[in-house]
C-alpha positions in Angstrom: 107.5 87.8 96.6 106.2 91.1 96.7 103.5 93.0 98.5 100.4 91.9 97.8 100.5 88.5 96.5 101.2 86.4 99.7 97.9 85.8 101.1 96.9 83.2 98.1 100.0 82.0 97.2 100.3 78.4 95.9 103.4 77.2 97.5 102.2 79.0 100.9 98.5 77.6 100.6 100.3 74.5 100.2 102.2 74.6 103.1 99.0 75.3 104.9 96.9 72.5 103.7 99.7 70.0 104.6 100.2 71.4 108.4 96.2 71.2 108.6 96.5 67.8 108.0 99.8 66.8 109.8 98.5 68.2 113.5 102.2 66.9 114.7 104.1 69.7 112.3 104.5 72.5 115.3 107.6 74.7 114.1 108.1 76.6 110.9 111.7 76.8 110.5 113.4 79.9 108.3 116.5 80.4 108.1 116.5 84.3 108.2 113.3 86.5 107.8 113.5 88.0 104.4 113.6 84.5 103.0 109.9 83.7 104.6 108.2 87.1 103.7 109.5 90.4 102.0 106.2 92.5 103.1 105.5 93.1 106.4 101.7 92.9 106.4 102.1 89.5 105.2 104.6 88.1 107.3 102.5 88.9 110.6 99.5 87.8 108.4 101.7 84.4 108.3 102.7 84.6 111.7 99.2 84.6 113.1 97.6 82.0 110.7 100.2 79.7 111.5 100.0 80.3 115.4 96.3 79.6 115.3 97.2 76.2 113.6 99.3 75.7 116.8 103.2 75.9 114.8 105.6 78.3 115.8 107.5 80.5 113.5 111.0 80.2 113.8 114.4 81.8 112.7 117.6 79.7 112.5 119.9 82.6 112.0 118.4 84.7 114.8 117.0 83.1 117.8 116.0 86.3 119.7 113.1 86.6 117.2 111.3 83.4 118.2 109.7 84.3 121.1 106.3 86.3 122.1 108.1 89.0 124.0 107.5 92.5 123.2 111.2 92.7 122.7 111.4 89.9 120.4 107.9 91.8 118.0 109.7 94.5 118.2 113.0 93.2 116.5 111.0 90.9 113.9 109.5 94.3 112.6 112.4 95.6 112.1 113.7 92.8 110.4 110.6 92.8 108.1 110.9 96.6 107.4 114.2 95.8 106.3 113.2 93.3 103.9 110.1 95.2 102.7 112.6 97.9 102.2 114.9 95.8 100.7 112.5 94.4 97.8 111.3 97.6 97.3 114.9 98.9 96.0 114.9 95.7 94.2 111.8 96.4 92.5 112.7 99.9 91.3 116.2 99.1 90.2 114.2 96.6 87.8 111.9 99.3 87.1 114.4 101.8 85.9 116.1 99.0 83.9 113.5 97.5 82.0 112.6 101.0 81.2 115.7 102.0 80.2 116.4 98.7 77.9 113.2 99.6 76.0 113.9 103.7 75.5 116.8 101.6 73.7 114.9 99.2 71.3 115.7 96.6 73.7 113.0 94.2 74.5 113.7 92.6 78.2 111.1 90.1 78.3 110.1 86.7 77.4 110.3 86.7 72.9 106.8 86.5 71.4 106.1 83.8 68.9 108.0 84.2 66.0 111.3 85.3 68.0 114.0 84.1 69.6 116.5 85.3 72.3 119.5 87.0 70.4 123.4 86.8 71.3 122.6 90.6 72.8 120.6 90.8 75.6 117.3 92.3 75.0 117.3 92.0 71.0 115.3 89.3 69.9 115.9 86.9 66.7 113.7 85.3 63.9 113.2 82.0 64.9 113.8 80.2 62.0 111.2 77.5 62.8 108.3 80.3 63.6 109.0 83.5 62.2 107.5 82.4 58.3 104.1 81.0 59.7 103.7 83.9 62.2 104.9 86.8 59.4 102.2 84.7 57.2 99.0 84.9 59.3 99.8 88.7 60.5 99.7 89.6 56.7 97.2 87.1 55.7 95.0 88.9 58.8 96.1 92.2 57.7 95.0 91.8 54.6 91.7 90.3 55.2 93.1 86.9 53.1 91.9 85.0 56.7 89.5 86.4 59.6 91.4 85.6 62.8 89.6 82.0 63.2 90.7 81.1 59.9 94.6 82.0 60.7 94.8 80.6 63.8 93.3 77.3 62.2 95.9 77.6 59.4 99.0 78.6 62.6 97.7 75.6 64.7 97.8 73.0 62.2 101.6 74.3 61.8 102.8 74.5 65.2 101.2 71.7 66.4 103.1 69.0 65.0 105.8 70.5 66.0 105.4 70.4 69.6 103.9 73.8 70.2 100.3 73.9 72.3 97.5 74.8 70.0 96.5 78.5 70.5 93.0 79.9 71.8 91.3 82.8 69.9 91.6 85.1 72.5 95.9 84.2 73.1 96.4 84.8 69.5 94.3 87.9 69.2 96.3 89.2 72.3 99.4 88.2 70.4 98.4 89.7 66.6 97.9 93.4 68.1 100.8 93.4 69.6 102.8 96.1 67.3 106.3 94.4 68.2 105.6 92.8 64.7 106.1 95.8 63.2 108.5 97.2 65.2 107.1 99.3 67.9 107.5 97.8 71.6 104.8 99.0 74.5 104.4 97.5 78.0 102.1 98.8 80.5 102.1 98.3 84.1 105.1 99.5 86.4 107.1 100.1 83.4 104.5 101.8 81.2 107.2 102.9 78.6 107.3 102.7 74.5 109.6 102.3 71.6 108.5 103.4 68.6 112.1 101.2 66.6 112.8 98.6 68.2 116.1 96.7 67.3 114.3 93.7 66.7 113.8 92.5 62.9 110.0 93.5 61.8 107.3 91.0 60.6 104.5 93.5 59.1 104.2 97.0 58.3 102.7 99.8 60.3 100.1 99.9 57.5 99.7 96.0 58.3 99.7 96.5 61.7 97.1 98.9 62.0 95.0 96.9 59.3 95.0 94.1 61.8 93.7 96.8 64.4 90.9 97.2 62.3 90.3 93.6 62.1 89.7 93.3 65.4 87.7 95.8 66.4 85.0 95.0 63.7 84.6 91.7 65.4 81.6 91.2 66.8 81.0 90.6 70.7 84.7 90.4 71.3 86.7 92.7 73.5 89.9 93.2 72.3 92.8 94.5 74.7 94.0 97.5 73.1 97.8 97.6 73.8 98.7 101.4 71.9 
């Protein structure tokens, strides 16, 4: 996992809670160091948390790290500088590709409701068993037919017996601004980049998608994520 997110994490928290109660458990076993920790902070963090617990941290595929020797420190944070090195390059390569996927028109993450994964990577599908009742409350929001409550009402007693969760407000308000509808992509974070056409097949209008913008914002005592 990456920096930053390996103090809390479930499966590691898990871990702990069962060696707190199994006093018996005394080694950790890994087979090489950047399958246990890819941040070097963390890994020590580890390291110490588990020591205190009395279990030992241990390397299958190199031995000369399981020791306390000055030596053997010295050669585990090399090993983890590697790693940390290692997931860094990882993490920009995916970076730079998402990025450049979406300068494309190419979507590279998970389709919204409505869509589908295509035969080409990256260019999402109608899905022929959501894209009418999605297409129906965007316009029916957009042009003030329903207030949000009443659409989602109207989508949940669609895609419910279908299989499909019911929707909260605040999911499907997060999902209606969204301009992929209307075919612009935009996502923040590391990538932070923008598409103004995206290959994908449209929904709405820009004038619809902008009505719905409008919508939103006159709600009262909501706080809606703006996503443009």
């Amino acid at each position: 996992s990456k920096a930053g997110n390996n103090i809390r994490r479930k499966d590691l928290m898990e871990m702990l809670t069962y060696v707190r109660q199994h006093k018996s458990v005394k080694y950790l076993i890994i087979d090489e160091v950047d399958r246990f920790m890819r941040s070097l902070d963390e890994m020590f963090y580890w390291k110490v948390v588990l020591k205190d617990l009395g279990v030992s941290l241990w390397f299958a595929s190199n031995p000369e790290l399981n020791d306390d020797s000055a030596q053997a420190k010295l050669l585990l944070s090399l090993d983890g500088y590697k790693a940390e090195g290692s997931n860094e390059e990882r993490q920009r390569k995916s970076i730079q590709g998402h990025k450049a996927a979406i300068r494309e028109g190419r979507y590279t993450f998970p389709p919204l409701p409505g869509y589908m994964k295509g035969n080409k990577p990256g260019i999402h599908v109608l899905n022929p068993l959501y894209s009418d009742i999605w297409q129906s409350v965007l316009k029916d929001v957009a042009s003030r037919l329903y207030t949000p409550s009443s659409a989602l009402k109207r989508l949940n007693s669609y895609i419910v017996p279908l299989g499909k969760p019911a929707l909260k407000i605040d999911k499907f308000n997060h999902f209606i601004a969204n301009p992929f509808y209307c075919g612009t992509i935009v996502v923040g974070g590391q990538i932070n980049e923008r598409c103004e056409k995206g290959l994908h097949p449209t929904l709405i209008t820009r004038a619809e998608h902008e009505s719905i913008l409008e919508v939103l914002a006159l709600r009262p005592n909501r706080q809606i994520r703006k996503l443009q």
